[in-house]
C-alpha positions in Angstrom: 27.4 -19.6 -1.7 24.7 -21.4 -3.3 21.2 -21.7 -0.9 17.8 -23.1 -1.2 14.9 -20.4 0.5 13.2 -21.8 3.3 10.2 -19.6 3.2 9.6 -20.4 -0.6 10.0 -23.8 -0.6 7.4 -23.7 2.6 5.1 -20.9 0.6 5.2 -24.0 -2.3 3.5 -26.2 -0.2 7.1 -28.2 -0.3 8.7 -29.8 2.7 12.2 -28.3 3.3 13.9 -31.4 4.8 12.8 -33.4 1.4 13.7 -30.4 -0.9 17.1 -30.2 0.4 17.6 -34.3 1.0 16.5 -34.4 -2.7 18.3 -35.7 -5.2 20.2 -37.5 -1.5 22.6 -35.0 0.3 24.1 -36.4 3.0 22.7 -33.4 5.3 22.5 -29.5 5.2 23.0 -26.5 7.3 21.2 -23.5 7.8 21.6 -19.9 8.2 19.4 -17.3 9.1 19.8 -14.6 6.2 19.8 -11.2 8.7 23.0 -13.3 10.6 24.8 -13.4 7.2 23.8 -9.6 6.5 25.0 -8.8 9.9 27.9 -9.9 9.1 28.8 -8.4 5.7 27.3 -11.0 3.2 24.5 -9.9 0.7 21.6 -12.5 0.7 19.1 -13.0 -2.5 16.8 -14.8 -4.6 19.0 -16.2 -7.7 16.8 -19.2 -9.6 18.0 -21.4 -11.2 16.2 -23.4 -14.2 16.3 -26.3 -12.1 15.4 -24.9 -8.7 13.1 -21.8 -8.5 13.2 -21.5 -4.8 17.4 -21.2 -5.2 19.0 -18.4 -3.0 22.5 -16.9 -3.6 25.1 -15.3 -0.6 27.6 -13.0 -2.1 30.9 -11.8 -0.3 34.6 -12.7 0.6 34.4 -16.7 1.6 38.3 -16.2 2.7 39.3 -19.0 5.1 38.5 -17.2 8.3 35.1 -16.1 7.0 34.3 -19.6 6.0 35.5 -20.8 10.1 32.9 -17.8 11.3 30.1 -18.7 9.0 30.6 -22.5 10.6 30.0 -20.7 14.0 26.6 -19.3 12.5 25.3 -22.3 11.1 23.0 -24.9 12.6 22.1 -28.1 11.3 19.2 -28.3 9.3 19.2 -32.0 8.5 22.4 -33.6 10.7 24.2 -35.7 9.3 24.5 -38.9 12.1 28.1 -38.4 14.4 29.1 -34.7 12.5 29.5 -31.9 13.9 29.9 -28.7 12.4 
């Protein structure tokens, strides 16, 4: 699962919200990376030519993993009437 790092994109100087609204996304969600060790994923720093402050999660995205990893999210820029 592709991510963008909070903390790097803060340590930039860079606002989150406008690094991950930009080019426009309709919203984002975010995880808290000891949450997604915790439950089995491995969380690193993968950049990307185009984004140096890109993040990877590797592990099994089966259907039921994907339903629990939408119980650990939080919205991190809502998108207006969603809900997760």
């Amino acid at each position: 699962m592709s991510v963008d790092l909070q903390a790097q994109i803060e340590e930039a100087g860079l606002s989150a919200v406008d690094y991950v609204t930009t080019p426009p996304w309709l919203g984002s969600v975010r995880f808290e990376a000891g949450v997604l060790r915790a439950e089995g994923y491995q969380v690193g720093f993968d950049p990307l030519d185009d984004n140096p402050h890109h993040g990877e999660v590797w592990g099994s995205f089966s259907k039921s993993r994907q339903r629990r990893l939408k119980q650990l999210c939080t919205w991190f820029v809502s998108i207006e009437g969603a809900s997760i």
